[in-house]
TORGUFI-863392 format. One record per atom (N, C-alpha, C): residue in one letter; atom name; residue number from 1; x, y, z. Coordinates in nm, 3 decimals. Layout:
- r;a;k;px;py;pz
- a;CA;NUM;X;Y;Z
...
//
This chain:
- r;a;k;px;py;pz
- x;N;1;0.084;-0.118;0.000
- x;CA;1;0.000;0.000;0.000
- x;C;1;0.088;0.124;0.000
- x;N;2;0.076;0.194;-0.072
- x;CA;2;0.143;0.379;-0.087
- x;C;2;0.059;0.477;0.032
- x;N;3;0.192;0.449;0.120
- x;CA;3;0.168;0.545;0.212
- x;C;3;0.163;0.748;0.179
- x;N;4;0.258;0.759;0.072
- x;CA;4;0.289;0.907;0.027
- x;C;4;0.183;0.950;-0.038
- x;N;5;0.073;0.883;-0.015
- x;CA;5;-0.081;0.958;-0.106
- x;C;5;-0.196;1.047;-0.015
- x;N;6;-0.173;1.152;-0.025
- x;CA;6;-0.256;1.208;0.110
- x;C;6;-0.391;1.166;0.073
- x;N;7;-0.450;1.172;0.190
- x;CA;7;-0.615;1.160;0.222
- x;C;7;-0.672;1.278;0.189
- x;N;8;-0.751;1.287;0.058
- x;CA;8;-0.800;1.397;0.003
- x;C;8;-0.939;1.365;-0.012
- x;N;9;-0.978;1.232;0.041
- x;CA;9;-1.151;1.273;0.092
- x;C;9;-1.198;1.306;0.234
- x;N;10;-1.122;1.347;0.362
- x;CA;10;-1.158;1.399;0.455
- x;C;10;-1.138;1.553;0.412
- x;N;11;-1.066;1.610;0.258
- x;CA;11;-1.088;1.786;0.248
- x;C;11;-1.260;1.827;0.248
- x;N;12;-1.254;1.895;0.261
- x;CA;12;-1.404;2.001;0.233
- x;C;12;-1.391;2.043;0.137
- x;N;13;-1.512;2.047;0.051
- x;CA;13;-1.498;2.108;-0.100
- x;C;13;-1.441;2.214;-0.153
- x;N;14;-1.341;2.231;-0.233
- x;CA;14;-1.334;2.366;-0.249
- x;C;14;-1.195;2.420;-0.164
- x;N;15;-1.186;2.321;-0.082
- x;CA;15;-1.077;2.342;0.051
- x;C;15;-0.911;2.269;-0.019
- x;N;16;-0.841;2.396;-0.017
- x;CA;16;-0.705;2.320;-0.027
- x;C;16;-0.642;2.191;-0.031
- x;N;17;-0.655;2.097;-0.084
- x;CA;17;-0.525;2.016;-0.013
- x;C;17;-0.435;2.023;0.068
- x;N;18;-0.364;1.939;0.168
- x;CA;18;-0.225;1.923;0.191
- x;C;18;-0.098;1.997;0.120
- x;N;19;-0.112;1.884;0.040
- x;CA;19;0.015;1.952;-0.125
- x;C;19;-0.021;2.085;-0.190
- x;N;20;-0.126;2.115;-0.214
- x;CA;20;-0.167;2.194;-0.270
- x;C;20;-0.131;2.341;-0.166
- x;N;21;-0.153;2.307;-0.018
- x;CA;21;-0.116;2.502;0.085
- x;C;21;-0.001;2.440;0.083
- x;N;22;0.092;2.298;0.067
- x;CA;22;0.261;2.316;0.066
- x;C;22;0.325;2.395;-0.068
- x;N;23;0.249;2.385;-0.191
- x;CA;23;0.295;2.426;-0.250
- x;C;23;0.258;2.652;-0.252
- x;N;24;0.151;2.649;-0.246
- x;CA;24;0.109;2.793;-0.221
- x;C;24;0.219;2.850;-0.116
- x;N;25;0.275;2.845;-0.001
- x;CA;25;0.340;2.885;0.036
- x;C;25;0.508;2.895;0.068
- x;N;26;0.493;2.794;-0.035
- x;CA;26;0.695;2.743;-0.065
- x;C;26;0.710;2.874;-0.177
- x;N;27;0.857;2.889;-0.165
- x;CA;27;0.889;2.928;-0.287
- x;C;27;0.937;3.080;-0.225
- x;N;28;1.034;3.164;-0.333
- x;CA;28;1.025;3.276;-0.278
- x;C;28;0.933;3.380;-0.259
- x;N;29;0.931;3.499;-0.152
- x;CA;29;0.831;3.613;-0.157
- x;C;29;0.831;3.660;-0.305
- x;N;30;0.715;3.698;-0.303
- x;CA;30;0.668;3.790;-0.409
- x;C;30;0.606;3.947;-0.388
- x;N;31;0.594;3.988;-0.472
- x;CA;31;0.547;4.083;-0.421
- x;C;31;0.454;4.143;-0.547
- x;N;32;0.291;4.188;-0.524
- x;CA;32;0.257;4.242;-0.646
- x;C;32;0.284;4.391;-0.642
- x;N;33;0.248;4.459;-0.796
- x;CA;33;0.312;4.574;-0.835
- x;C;33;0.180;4.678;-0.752
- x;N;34;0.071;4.633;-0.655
- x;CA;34;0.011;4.731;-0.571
- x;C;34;0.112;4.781;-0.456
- x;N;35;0.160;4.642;-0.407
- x;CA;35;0.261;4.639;-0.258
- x;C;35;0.378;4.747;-0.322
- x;N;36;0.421;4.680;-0.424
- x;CA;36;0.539;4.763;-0.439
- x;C;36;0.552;4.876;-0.482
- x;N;37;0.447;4.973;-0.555
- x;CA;37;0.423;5.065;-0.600
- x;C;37;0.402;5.124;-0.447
- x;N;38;0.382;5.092;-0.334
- x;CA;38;0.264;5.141;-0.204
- x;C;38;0.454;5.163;-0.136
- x;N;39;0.540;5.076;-0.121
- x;CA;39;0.673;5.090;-0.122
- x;C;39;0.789;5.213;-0.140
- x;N;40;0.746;5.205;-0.311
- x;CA;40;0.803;5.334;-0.335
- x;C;40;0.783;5.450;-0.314
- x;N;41;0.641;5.492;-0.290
- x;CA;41;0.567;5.591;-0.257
- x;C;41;0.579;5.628;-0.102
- x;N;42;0.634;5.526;-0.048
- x;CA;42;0.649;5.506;0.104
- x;C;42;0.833;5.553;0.130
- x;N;43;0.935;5.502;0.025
- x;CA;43;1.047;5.529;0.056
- x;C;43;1.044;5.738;-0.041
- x;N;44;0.921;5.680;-0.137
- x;CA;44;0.965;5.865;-0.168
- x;C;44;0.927;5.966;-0.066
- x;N;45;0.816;5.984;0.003
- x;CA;45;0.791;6.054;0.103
- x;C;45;0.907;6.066;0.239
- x;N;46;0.951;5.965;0.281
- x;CA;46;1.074;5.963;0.369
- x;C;46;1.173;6.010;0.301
- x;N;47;1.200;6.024;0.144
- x;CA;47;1.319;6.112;0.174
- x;C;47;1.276;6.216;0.093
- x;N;48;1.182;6.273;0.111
- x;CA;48;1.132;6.421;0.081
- x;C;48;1.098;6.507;0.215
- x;N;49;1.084;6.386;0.310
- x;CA;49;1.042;6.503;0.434
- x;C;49;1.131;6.501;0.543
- x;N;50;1.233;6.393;0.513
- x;CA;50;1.386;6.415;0.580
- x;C;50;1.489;6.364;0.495
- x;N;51;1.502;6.471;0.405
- x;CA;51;1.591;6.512;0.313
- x;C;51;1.781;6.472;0.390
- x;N;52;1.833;6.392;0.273
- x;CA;52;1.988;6.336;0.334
- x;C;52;2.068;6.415;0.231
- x;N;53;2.127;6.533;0.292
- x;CA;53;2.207;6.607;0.183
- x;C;53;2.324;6.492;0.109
- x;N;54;2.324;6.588;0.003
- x;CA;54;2.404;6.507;-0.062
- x;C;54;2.370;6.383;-0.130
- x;N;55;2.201;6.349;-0.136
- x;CA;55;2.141;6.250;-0.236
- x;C;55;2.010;6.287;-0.254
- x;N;56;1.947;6.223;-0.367
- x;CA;56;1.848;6.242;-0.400
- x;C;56;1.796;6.169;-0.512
- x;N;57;1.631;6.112;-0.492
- x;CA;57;1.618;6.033;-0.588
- x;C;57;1.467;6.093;-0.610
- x;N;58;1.405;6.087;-0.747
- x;CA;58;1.237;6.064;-0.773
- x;C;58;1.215;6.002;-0.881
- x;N;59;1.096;5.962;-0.924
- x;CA;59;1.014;5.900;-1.009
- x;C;59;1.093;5.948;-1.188
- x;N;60;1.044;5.889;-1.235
- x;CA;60;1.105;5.940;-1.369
- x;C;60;0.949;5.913;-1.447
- x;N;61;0.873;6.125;-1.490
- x;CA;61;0.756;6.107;-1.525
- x;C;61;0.622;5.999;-1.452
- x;N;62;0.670;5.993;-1.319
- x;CA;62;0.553;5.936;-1.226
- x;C;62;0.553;5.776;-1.286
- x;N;63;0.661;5.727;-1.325
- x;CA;63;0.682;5.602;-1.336
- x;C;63;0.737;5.533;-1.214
- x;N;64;0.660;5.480;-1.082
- x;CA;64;0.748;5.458;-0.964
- x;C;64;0.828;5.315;-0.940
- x;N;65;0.845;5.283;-1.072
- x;CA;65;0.947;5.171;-1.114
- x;C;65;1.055;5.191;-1.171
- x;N;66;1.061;5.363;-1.194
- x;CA;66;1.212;5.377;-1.266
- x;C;66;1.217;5.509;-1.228
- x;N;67;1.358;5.519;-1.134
- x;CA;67;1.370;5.666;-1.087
- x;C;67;1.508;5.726;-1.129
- x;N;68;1.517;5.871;-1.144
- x;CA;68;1.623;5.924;-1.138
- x;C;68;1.687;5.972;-1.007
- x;N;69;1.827;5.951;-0.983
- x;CA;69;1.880;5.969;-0.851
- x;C;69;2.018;6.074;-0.865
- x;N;70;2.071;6.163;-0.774
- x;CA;70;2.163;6.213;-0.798
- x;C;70;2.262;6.181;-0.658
- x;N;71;2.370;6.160;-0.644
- x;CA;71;2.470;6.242;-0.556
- x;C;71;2.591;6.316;-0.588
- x;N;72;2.610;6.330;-0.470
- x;CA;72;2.733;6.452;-0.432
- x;C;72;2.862;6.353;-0.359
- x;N;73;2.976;6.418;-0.509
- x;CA;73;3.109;6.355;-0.457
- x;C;73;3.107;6.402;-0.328
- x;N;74;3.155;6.280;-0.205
- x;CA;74;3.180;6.362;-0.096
- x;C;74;3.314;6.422;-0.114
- x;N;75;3.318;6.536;0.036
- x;CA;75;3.452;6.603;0.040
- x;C;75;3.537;6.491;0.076
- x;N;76;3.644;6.590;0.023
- x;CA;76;3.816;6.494;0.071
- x;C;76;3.841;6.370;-0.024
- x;N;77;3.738;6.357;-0.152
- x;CA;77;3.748;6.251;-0.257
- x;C;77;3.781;6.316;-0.364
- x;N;78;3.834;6.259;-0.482
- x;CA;78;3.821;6.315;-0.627
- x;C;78;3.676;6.350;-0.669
- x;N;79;3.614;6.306;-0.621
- x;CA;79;3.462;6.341;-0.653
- x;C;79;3.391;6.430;-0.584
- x;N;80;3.465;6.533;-0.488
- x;CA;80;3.414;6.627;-0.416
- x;C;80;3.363;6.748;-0.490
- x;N;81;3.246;6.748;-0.487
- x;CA;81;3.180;6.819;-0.524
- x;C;81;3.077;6.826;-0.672
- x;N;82;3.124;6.692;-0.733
- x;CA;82;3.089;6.679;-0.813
- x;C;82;2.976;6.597;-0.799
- x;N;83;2.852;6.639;-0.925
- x;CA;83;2.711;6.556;-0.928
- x;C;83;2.690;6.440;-1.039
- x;N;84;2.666;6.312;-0.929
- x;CA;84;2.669;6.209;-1.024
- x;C;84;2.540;6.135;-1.027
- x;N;85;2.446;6.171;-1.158
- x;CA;85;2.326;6.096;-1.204
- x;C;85;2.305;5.921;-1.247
- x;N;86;2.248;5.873;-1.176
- x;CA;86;2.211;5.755;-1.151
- x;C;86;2.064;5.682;-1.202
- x;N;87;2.035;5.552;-1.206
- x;CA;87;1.910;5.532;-1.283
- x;C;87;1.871;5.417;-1.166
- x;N;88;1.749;5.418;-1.104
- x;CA;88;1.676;5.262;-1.084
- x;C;88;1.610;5.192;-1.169
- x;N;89;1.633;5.132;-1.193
- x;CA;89;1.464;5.030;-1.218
- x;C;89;1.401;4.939;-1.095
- x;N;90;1.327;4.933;-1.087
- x;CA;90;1.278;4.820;-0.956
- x;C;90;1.204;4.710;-1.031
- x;N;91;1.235;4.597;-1.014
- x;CA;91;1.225;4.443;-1.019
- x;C;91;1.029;4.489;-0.985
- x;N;92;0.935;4.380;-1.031
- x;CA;92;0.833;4.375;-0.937
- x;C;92;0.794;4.259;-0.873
- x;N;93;0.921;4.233;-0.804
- x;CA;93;0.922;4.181;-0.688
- x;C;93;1.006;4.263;-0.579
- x;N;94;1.011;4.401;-0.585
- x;CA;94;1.090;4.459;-0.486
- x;C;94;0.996;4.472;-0.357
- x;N;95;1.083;4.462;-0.256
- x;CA;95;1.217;4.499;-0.190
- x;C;95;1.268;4.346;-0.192
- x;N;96;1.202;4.237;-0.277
- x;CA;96;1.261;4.136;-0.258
- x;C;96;1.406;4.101;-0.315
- x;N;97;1.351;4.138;-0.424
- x;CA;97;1.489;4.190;-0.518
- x;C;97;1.564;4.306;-0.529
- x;N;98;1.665;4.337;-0.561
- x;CA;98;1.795;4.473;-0.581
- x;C;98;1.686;4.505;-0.636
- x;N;99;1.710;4.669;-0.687
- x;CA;99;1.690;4.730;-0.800
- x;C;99;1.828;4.728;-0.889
- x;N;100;1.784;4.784;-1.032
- x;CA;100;1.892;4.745;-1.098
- x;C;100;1.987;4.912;-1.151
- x;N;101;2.092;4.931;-1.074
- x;CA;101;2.125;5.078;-1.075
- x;C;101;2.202;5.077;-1.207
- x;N;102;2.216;5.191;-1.219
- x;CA;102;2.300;5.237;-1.314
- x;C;102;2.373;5.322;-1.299
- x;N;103;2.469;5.428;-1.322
- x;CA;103;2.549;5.557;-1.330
- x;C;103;2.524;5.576;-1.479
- x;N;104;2.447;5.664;-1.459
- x;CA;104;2.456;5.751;-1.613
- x;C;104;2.521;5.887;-1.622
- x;N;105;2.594;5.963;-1.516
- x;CA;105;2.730;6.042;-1.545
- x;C;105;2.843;5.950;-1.569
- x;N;106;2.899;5.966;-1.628
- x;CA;106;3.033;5.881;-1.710
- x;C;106;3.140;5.887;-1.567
- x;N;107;3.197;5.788;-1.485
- x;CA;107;3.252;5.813;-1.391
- x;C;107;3.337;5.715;-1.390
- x;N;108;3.450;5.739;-1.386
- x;CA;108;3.591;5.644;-1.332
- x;C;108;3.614;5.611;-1.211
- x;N;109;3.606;5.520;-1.184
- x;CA;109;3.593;5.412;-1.041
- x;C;109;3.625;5.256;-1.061
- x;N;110;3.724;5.244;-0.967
- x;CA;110;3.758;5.094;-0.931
- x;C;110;3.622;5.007;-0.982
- x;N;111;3.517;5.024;-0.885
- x;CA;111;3.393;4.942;-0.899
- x;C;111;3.278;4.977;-0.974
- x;N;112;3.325;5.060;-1.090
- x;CA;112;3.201;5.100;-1.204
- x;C;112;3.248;5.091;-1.347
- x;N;113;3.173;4.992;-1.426
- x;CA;113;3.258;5.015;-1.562
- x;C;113;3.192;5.096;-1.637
- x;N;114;3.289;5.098;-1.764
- x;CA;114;3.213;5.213;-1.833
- x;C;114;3.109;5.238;-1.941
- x;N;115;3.014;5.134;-1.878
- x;CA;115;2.876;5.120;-1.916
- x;C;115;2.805;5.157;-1.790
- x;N;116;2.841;5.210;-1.681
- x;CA;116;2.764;5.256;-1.544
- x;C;116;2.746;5.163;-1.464
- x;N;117;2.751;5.003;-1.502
- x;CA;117;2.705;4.916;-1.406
- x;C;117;2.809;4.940;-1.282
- x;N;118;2.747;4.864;-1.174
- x;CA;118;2.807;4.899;-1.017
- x;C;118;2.822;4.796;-1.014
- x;N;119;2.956;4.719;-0.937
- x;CA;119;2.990;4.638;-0.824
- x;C;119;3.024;4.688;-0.694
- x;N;120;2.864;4.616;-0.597
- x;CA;120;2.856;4.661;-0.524
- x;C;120;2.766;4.542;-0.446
- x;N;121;2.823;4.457;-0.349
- x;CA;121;2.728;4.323;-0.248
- x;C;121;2.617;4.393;-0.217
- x;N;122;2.583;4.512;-0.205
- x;CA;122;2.445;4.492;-0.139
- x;C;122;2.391;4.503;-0.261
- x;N;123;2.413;4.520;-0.374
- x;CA;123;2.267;4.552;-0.513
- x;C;123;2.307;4.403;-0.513
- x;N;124;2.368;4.285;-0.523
- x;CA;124;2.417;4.152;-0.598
- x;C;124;2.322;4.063;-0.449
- x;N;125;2.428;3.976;-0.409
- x;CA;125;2.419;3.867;-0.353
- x;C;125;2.376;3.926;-0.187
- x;N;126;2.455;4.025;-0.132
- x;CA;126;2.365;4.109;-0.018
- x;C;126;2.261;4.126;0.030
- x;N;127;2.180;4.141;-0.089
- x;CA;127;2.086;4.281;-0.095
- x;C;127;1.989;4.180;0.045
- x;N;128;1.895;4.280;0.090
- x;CA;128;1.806;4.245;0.187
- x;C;128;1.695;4.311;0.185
- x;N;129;1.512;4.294;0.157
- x;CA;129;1.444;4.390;0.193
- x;C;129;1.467;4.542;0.312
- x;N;130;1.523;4.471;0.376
- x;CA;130;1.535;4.627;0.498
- x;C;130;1.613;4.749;0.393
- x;N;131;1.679;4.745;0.313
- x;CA;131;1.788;4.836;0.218
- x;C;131;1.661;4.922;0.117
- x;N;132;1.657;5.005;0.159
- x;CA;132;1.578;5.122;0.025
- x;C;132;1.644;5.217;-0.061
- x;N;133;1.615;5.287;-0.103
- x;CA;133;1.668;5.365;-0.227
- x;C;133;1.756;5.443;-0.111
- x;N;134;1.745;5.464;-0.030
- x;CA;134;1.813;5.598;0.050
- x;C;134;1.988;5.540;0.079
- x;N;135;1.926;5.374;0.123
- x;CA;135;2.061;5.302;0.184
- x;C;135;2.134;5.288;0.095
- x;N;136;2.065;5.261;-0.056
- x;CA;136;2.128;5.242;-0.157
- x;C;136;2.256;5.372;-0.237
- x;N;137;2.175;5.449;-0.177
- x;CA;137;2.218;5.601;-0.255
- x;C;137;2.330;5.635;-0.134
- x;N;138;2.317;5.619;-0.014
- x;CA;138;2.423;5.621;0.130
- x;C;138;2.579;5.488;0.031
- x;N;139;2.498;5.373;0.110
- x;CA;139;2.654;5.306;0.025
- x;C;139;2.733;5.346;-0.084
- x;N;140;2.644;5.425;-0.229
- x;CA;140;2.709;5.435;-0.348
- x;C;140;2.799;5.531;-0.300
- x;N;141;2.788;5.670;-0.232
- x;CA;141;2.805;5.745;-0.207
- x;C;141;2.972;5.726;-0.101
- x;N;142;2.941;5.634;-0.039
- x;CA;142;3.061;5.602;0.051
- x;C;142;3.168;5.502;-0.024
- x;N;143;3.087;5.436;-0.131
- x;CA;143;3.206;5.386;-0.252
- x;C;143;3.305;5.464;-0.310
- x;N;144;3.226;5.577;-0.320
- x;CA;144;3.313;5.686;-0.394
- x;C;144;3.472;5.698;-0.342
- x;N;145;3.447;5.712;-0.214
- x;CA;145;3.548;5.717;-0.087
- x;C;145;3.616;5.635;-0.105
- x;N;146;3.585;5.527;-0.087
- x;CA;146;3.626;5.382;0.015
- x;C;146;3.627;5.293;-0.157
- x;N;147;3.654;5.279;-0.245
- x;CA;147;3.655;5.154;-0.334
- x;C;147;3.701;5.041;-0.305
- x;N;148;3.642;4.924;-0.320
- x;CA;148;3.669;4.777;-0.312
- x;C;148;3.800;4.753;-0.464
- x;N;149;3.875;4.829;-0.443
- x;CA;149;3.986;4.780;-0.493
- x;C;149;4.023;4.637;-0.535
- x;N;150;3.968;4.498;-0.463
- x;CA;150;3.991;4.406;-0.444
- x;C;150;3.894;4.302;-0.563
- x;N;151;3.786;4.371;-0.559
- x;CA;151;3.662;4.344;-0.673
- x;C;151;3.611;4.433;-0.784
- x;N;152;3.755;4.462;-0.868
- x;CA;152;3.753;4.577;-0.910
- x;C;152;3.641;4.557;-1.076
- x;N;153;3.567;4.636;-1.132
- x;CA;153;3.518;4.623;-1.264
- x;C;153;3.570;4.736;-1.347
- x;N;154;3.688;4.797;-1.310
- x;CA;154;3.777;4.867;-1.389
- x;C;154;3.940;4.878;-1.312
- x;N;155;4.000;4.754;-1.391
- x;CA;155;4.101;4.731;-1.294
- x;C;155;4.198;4.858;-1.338
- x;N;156;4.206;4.916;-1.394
- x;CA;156;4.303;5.064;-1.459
- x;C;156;4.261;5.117;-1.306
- x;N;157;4.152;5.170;-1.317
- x;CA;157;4.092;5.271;-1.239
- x;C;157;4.142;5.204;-1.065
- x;N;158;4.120;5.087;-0.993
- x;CA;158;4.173;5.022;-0.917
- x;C;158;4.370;5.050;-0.883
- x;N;159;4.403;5.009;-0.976
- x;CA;159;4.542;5.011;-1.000
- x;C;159;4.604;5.132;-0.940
- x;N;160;4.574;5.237;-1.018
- x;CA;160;4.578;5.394;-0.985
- x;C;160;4.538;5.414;-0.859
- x;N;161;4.428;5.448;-0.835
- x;CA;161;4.367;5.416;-0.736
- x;C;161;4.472;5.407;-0.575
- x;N;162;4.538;5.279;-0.601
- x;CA;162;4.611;5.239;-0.460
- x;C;162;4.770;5.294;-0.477
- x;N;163;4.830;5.306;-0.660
- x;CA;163;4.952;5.360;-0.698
- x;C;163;4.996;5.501;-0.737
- x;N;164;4.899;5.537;-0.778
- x;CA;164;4.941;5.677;-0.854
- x;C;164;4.806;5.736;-0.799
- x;N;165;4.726;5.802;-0.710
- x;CA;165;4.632;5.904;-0.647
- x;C;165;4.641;6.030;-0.724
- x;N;166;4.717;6.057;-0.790
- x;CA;166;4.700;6.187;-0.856
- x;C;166;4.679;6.169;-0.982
- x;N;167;4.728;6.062;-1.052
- x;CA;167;4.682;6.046;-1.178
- x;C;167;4.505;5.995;-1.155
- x;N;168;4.484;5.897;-1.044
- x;CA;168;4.355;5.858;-1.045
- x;C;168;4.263;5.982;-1.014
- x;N;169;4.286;6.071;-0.954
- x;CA;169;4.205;6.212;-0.979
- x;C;169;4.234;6.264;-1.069
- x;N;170;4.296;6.261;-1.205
- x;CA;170;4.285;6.356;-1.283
- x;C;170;4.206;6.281;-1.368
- x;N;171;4.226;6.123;-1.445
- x;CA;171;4.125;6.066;-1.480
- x;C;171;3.963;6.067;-1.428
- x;N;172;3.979;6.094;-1.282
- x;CA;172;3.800;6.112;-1.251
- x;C;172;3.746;6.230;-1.315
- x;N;173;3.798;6.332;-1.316
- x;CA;173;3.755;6.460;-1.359
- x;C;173;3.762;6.450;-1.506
- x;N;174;3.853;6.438;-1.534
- x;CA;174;3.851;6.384;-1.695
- x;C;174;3.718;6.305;-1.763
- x;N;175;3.705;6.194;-1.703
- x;CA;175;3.597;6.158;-1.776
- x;C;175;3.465;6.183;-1.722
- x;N;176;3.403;6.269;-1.621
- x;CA;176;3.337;6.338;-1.548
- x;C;176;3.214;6.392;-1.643
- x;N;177;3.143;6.396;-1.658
- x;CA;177;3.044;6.538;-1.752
- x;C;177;2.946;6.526;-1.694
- x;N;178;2.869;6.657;-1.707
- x;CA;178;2.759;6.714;-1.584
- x;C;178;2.659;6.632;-1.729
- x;N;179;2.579;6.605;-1.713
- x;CA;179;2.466;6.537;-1.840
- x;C;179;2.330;6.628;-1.736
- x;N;180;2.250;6.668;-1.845
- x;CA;180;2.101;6.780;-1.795
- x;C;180;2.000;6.679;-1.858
- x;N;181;1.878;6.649;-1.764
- x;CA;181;1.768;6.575;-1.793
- x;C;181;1.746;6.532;-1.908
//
């Protein structure tokens, strides 16, 4: 006799199976595009009404799946003072998933190649729902500083970087350009 066959005439009509709520609740979170739209609207208000100098992100044309973001080289970096434009998209499964960033100011960095993509653990293998656009825009921001030299996606830029500091600031500025909406 096959013991692995559940008893599916003590269900109530209409009523789940066994297998059937194991399978409904396996698997990863999801999230629909009400939750996550309710999300973004939730991380845009927090940083409109406590504003983090030195970043900034909104909607692109009230699309709240794809935003434009800016920061500010911090001081005491090659990038001090300078404004660097950024892109989200959000997955719709976020906050389950990264969003997928970009750098769209042209920027020389150890951990950015020069197609804008970022290497960076918390957008990759890291990432964690608790992380929002703000944390996201905080870490990029402290990359600037601090490069992972070690996981580099522009090993020139790396190289310099730890050998020659003055050539690696003149290349940042160099390939630098302010880009307008």
């Amino acid at each position: 006799m096959n013991y692995t066959n559940e008893d599916t005439q003590n269900s109530a009509p209409g009523e789940p199976t066994m297998h059937e709520t194991n399978k409904l609740s396996s698997g990863p979170k999801k999230a629909d595009s009400q939750s996550v739209t309710k999300r973004l609207q939730s991380e845009l208000m927090t940083m409109m009404l406590t504003p983090t100098p030195g970043i900034s992100a909104f909607p692109d044309d009230g699309n709240m799946l794809s935003w434009t973001a800016t920061i500010t080289g911090p001081t005491e970096t090659p990038y001090s003072g300078l404004n660097l434009k950024l892109s989200f998209a959000f997955p719709s499964n976020y906050p389950y998933a990264p969003p997928t960033v970009l750098f769209k100011t042209p920027i020389y960095h150890p951990n950015v190649d020069f197609s804008g993509r970022i290497c960076l653990d918390i957008l990759k293998d890291k990432w964690s729902a608790v992380y929002n656009v703000q944390s996201v825009l905080l870490s990029l921001q402290s990359l600037l500083g601090e490069p992972n030299n070690a996981s580099p996606l522009n090993g020139e830029a790396a190289t310099l970087h730890e050998k020659n500091p003055e050539e690696y600031a003149r290349k940042v500025l160099a390939r630098h350009q302010d880009i307008d909406d």
